[in-house]
C-alpha positions in Angstrom: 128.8 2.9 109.7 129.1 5.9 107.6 126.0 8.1 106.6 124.1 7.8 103.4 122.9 11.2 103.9 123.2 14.5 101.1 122.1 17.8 101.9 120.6 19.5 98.2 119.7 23.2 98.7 116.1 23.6 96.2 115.7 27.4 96.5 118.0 30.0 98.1 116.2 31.7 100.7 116.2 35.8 100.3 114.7 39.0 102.1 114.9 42.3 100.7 113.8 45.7 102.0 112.0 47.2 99.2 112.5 51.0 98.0 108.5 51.3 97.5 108.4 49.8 101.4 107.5 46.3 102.3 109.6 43.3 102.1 110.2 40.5 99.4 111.2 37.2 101.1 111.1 33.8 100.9 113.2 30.8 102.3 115.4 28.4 101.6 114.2 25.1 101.0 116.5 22.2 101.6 116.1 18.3 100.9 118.3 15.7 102.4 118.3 12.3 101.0 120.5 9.1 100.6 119.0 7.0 103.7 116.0 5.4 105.1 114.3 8.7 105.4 113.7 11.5 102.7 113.5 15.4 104.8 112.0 18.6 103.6 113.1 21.6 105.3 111.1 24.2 105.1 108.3 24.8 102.4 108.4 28.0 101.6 105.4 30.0 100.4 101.9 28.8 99.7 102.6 30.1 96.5 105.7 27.5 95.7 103.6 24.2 95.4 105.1 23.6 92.1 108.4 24.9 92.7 109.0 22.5 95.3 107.2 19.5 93.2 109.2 20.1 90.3 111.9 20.3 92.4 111.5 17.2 94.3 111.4 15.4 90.9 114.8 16.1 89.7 116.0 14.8 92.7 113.7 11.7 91.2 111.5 12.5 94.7 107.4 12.4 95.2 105.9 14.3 97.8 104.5 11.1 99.1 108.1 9.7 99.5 109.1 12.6 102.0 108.8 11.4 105.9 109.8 14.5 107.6 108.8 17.7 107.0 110.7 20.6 109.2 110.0 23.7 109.2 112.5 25.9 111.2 110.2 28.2 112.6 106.4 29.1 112.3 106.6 32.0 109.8 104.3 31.7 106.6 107.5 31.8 104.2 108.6 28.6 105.9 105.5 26.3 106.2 103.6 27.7 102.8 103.2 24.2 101.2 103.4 21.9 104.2 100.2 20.4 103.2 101.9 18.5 100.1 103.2 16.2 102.6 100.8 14.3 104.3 102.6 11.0 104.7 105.4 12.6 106.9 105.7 13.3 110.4 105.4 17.3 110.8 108.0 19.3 113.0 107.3 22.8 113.1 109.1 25.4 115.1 108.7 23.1 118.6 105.5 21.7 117.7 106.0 18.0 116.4 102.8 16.3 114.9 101.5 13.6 112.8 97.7 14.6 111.4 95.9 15.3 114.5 98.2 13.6 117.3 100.8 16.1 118.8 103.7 14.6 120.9 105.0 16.6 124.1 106.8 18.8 123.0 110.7 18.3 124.3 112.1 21.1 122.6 111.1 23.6 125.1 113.7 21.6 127.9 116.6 22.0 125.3 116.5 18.4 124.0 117.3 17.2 120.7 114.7 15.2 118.7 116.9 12.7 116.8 115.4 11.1 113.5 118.7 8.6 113.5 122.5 7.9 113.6 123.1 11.1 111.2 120.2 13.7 111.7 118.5 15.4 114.8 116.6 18.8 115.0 117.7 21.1 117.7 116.4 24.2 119.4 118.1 27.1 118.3 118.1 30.7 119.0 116.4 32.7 116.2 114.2 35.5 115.6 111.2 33.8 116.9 111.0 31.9 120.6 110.5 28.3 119.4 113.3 28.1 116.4 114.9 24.9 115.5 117.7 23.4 113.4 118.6 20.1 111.4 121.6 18.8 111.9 123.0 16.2 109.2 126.4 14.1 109.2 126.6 13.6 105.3 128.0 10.4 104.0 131.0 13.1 102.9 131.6 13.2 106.8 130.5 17.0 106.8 128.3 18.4 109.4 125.5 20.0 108.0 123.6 22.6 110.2 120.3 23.7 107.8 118.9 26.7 109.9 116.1 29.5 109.1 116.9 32.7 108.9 114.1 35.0 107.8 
């Protein structure tokens, strides 16, 4: 069976040193949609609510519809706005929950957690100790890897 999946990048992620010192930075924030589950990836900051509303809705998408949230590491310009999304299962870095249950965690062993057929997160090395990565067959036959970065 082929997958139903598409990968849509919302906002292109950036990090900038700035002449005045500091940083400016922000991730990106991917959706994936086409089959029985509807992924966020990444929320970005807690400044972005409506970015990533308005967003979702021209991709014709509610908050309410999303079932996985994924965040690819624990930094605040990744989970800013995971709080929209409080029908879906949270996976955050290698901390997997659903409101106030947490399952083992089985990222930590170097397993995979896979949603279906076509998507599983992965740990992955990054620039913190518990990154992770989505990995997507698209119903183009690609093989999407969405990965955090900064």
């Amino acid at each position: 069976m082929p997958s139903p999946y598409e990968v849509h990048v919302l906002y292109e992620g950036y990090s900038k040193i700035l002449d005045s010192g500091g940083m400016s930075a922000n991730c990106t924030c991917t959706l994936i949609t086409g089959g029985q589950h509807k992924i966020i990836v990444d929320t970005m900051t807690a400044w972005d609510g409506d970015r990533i509303v308005e967003a979702l809705a021209r991709h014709k998408v509610s908050c309410s519809e999303i079932t996985y949230v994924i965040c690819t590491h624990g930094h605040s310009d990744h989970i800013g706005n995971n709080n929209l999304f409080r029908s879906a299962k949270h996976i955050v870095g290698y901390s997997i929950s659903e409101k106030d249950f947490y399952h083992d965690p089985q990222f930590e062993s170097g397993e995979d957690y896979i949603i279906d057929d076509f998507i599983k997160v992965t740990p992955t090395p990054g620039h913190t100790l518990t990154d992770v990565s989505v990995l997507v067959q698209t119903k183009d036959d690609l093989l999407i890897a969405v990965t955090g970065k900064s």
